[in-house]
N, C-alpha and C positions, 0 to 999 in steps of 0.2 A: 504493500500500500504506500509506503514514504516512498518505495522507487520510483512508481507511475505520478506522484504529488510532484517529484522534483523535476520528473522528464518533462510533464506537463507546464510548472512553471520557468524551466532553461526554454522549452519553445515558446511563450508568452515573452521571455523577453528578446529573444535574439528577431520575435517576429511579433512587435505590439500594435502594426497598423490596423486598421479596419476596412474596408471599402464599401461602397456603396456605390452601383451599377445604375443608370438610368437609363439604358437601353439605346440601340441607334435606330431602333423605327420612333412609337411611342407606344401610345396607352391610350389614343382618342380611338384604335380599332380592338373594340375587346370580343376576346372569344367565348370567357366563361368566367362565371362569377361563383363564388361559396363563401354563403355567411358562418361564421364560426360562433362562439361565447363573446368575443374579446373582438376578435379581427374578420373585416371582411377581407379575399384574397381574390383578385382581378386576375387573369390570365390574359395576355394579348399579345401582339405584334410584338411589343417593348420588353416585355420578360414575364415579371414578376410583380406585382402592387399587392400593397393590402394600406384598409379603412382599419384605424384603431379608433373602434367606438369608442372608448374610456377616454381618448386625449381629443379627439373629434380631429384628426388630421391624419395627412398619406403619410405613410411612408416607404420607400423600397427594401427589401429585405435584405440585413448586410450579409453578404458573404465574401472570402478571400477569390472568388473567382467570378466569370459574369454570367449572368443566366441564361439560357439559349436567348433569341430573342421573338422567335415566336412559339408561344404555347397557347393549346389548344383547349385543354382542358387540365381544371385544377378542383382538389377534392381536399377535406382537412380529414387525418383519421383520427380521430380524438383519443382513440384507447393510446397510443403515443405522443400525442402532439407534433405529428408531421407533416408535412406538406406533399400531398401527391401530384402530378400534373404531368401531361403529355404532349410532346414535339410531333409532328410530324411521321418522324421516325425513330422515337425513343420514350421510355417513360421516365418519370424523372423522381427523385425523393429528396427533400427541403427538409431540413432540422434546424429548426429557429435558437433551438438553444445553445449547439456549436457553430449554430453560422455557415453549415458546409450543405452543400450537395452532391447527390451522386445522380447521373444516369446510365438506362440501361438499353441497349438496343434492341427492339422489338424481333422477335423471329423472322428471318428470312421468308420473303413474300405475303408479311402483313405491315399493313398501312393505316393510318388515317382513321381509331378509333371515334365513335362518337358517344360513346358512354364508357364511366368507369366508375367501377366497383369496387367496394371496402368491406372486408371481414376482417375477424383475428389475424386470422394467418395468412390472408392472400391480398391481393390485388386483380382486380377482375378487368380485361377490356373487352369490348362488342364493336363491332364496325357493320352490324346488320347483317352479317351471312357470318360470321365467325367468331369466337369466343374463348378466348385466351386467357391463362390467373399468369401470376407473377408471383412466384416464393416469397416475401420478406426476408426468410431468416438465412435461405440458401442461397437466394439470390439463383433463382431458375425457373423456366419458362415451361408451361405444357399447354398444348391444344385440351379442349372439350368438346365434345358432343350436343348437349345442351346448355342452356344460362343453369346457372348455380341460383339453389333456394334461400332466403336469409340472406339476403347482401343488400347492403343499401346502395343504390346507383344514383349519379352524378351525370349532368344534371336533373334535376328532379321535373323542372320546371320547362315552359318556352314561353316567347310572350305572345305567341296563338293561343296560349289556354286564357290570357286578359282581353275580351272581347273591347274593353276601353281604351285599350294600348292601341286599337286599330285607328291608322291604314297599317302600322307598325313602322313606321319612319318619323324620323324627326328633321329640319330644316334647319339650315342657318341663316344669317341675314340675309344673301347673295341667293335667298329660295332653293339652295344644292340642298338634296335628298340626301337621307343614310339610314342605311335598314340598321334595323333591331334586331340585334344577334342573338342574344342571350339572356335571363331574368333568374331570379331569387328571391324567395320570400326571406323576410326576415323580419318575427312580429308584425307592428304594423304597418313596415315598410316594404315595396318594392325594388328593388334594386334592379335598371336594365342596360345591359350594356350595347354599342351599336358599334356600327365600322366607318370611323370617323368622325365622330364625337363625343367620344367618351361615354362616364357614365353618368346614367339619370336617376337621380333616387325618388321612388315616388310614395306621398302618405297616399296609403291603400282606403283611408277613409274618403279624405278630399282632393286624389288626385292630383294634387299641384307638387310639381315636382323643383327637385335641387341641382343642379347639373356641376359635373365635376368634369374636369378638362385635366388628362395628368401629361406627366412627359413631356420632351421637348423632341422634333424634329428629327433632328442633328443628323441630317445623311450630311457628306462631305463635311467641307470647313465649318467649324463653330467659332463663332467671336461669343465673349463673354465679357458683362459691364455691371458692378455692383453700383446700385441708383437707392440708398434711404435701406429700407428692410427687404426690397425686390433685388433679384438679379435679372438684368436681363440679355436674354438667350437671342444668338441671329443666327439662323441656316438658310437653308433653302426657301428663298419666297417669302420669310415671314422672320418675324418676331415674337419670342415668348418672355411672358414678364412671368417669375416665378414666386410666391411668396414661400419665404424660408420659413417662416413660421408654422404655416398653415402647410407646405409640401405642394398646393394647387397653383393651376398655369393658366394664363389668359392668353391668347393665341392673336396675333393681329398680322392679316396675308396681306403681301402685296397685289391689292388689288382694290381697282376703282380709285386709282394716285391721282390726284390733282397735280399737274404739271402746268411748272412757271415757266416752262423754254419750249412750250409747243402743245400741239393738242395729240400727235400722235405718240402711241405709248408701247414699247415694246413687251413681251412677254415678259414677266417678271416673275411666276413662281417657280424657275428653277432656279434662280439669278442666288449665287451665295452672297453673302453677307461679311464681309471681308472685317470688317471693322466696325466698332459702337464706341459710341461715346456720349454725354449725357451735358447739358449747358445749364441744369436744371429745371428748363417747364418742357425743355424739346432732348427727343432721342436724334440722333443722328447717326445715318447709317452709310457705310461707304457698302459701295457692290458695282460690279463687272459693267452695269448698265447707268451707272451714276450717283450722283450724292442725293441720298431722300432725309426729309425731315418728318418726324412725326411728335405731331402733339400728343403730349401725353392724358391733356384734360379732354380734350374734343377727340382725342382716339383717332384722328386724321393725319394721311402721307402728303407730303407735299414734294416733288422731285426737282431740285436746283440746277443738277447739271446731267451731262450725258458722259463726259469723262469714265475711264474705268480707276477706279477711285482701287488706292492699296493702302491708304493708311490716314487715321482720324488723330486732331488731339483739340480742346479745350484751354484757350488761356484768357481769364475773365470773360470779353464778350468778343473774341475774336473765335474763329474757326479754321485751323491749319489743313490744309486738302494737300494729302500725296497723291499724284496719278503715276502712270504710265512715263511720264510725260515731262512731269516737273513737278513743282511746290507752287502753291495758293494759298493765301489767305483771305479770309472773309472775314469781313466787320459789315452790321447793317445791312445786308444783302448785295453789299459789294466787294466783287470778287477784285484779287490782285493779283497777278504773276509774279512771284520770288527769284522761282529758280527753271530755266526749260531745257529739254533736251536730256534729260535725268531721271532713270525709273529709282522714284522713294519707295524704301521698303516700310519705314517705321518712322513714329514722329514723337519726342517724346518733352514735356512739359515740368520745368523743376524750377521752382523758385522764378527768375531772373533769367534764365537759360531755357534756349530750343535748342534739341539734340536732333537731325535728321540724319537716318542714314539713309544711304544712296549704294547704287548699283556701282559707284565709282568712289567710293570711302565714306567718312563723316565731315559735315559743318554743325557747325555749334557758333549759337547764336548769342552775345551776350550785351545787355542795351543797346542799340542799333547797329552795332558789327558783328558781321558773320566769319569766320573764319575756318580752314579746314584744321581740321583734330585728326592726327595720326600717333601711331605706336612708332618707338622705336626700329622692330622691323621689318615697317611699312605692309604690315599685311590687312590692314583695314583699308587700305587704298585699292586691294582687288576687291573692296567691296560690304557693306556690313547689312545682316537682314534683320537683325533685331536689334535693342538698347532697352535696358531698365537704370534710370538711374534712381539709387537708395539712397538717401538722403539720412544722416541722422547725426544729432546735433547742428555744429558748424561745418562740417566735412559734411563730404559725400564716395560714394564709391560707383563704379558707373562699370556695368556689365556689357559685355558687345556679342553678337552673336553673329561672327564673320563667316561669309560664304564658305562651307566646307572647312574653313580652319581653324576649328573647334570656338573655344569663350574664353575674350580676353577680358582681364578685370583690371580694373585702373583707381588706385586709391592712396591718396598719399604721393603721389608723383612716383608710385610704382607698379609695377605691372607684373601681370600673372597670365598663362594660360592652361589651358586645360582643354584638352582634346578628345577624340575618336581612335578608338573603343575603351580607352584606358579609364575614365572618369565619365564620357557620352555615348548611351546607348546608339546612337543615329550618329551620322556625321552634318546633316543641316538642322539647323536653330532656329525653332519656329515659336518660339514662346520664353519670357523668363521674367521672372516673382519673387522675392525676397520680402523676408521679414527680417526681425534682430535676430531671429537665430541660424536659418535655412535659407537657400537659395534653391527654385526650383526651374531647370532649365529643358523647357518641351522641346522634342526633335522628332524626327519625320519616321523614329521607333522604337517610341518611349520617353520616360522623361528621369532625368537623374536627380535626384534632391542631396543636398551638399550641406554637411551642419560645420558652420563657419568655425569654432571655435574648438571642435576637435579635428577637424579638417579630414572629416571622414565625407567618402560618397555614397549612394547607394539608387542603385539604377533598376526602373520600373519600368515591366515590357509585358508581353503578350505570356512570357512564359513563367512570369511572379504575380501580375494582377490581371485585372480586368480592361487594363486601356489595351487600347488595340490602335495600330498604327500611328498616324501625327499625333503630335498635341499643337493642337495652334495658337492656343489663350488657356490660359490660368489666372484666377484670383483667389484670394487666401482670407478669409474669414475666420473669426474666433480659434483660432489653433486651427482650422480644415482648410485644407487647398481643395480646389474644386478643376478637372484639367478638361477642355473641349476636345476633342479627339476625334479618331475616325468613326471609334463606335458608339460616337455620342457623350453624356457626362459624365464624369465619375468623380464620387467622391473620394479623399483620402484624410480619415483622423486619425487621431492616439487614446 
């Protein structure tokens, strides 16, 4: 018994992170719902949710790995407290108490379960011509002949059996339709889930329902901008304001833009979302087809330019615009030409100082003179894609994140680098966040975090967490780094 106490707490500490996965589809397409005691559990596109009735808020189930990202159907079996639920092509089992799961591959030449069954000892699936259990304890597969008697089956419910629920869709402003997937009683609520709006909670007396909007987008590039208690989230086509508190998403697509440079409008929801920045009553978003403003009180776009915008920053009531192209500034809705002929990668705002880096090294900007900033052995001059600068006390220390040739740090009128593979899982630098203790530097495959003061590294990839590919934005909240990536968010605390 001490053996397994000490095994147990040597791996607690050699491995104290936690992670939390938000999926790279979402959660507004759900497949299946199950109410429990405590938590309701959402299965969909996005992985994994559940409702904790006791706190009245989402949240995703942490685990050190990520969860598929679409599941079909989920079941709770209460004699253990575990989570059951089914992919595609696998069944899966959730332990909320170690945080882990396992799945298992369904037998060769079955597919696509639409029921699933819970006894003591088994796990039951049906797909309408066939009937398969699952061992729990051996973890083994047998065909049946007929359904098993005494089994409770999942789900119980559809929302044809609520003749109120009918036509069975619900609408968004823009009049798009989205059937109703899925329902659950729970006391005197309904709970239904649709394919592409999330879920509806409805009182089963007076009908009038709650809507819950979960998840964020996030196919391709994620920018990320923490605004007051919201984060907000830009992918593809849209913008998701998040409340941390609450765990719910408010979703606003690009669409129906009011445009100031023309009346014709290019397609815009695949358009990524390159950059956010906040001025405080307006979001502002850089992306592929132009710089958009959107109010946050009127929930309206407004489109400024056609530019393919690469980089945003805020300094009082100006607005700096990286293109393609050059550097811009805007005051008053008047734009100004800086710099031409120059792809800006990154633009960053400190005190008294503009730091821009360029496809052809850095300037740095200090009351009205600009001047170029290079390293001793001029390898910021082939170019720089990222800059964070920390700021703390009177000093400052100032991170670069140069084409291919790892992150050079400059502090003290000294310099440091740090490279590919020895310290950086990737060799390109697509993100980097520092607090007083950590520094964390996204790359194009995984991201390394760096604790400054014991000068140790420690690199996060596909094959220790749950990010999977880039990171392209990180912001760092109460002790949690939160990183944009290819598979969407992921959280990381202690």
């Amino acid at each position: 018994m001490v053996s397994l106490l000490c095994i147990v707490l040597i791996a607690y500490i050699q491995e104290p992170w936690r992670w939390t996965h938000f999926g790279n589809a979402d959660f507004r397409i759900v497949n299946s719902i199950n109410p429990g005691i405590r938590y309701i559990y959402i299965g969909g596109e996005g992985g994994l949710m559940r409702f904790d009735k006791l706190k009245g808020g989402w949240v995703v189930p942490r685990t050190r790995e990520a969860f598929p990202d679409n599941i079909n159907l989920v079941a709770q079996d209460f004699a253990s407290n575990e989570v059951w639920f089914t992919t595609p092509s696998a069944l899966g089992r959730y332990n909320p108490v170690f945080e882990n799961y396992k799945v298992s591959d369904f037998p060769s030449g079955y597919s696509s379960p639409c029921s699933l069954g819970i006894s003591r000892d088994y796990i039951y699936l049906w797909n309408s011509y066939q009937c398969i259990r699952f061992d729990k304890f051996k973890s083994e597969w047998e065909s049946l002949d007929s359904l098993p008697s005494e089994v409770e089956w999942f789900p119980k419910v559809s929302p044809s059996q609520y003749p109120w629920l009918a036509p069975y869709y619900v609408m968004d402003k823009f009049l798009n339709q989205y059937k109703m997937t899925c329902a659950a009683r729970d006391g005197n609520w309904l709970w239904v889930g649709t394919h592409g709006q999330g879920v509806y909670k409805y009182n089963a007396m007076s009908y009038i329902p709650e809507r819950y909007v979960l998840g964020f987008s996030g196919k391709g590039q994620i920018a990320m901008l923490k605004d007051g208690k919201y984060i907000w989230i830009g992918a593809g086509g849209e913008i998701v304001r998040w409340d941390l508190n609450q765990g719910s998403s408010s979703y606003y697509l690009l669409t129906g833009v009011r445009s100031l440079i023309g009346s014709d409008m290019p397609e815009l929801l695949s358009s990524e979302v390159v950059s956010l920045v906040s001025d405080g009553k307006h979001i502002w978003l850089g992306t592929a087809y132009g710089l958009f403003q959107f109010d946050k009180q009127s929930e309206r776009y407004e489109r400024f330019s056609s530019e393919k915008i690469t980089a945003l920053a805020v300094e009082d009531n100006k607005l700096w615009i990286g293109t393609r192209d050059g550097l811009f500034r805007m005051e008053q809705g008047m734009k100004e030409e800086i710099f031409e002929n120059v792809w800006v990668n990154d633009i960053k705002v400190s005190s008294k100082e503009i730091w821009v880096a360029t496809s052809k090294g850095m300037m740095r900007k200090v009351g009205e003179r600009w001047k170029n900033f290079d390293d001793p052995d001029k390898i910021l001059a082939h170019g720089v894609y990222k800059i964070f600068v920390d700021r703390q006390d009177t000093c400052s220390t100032v991170y670069f994140g140069s084409t291919r040739q790892g992150l050079l740090v400059y502090a003290n009128e000294k310099w440091d680098r740090f490279t590919y593979p020895v310290h950086l899982p990737g060799e390109q630098i697509l993100s980097i966040a520092a607090d007083s203790k950590k520094v964390y530097i996204g790359t194009d495959k995984g991201v390394s975090v760096w604790e400054k003061k014991r000068n140790f590294w420690k690199k996060y990839t596909e094959d220790n967490s749950p990010i999977k590919g880039g990171v392209y934005s990180i912001f760092l909240d109460k002790g949690n780094a939160y990183f944009g990536t290819d598979g969407g968010v992921v959280k990381l605390e202690k």
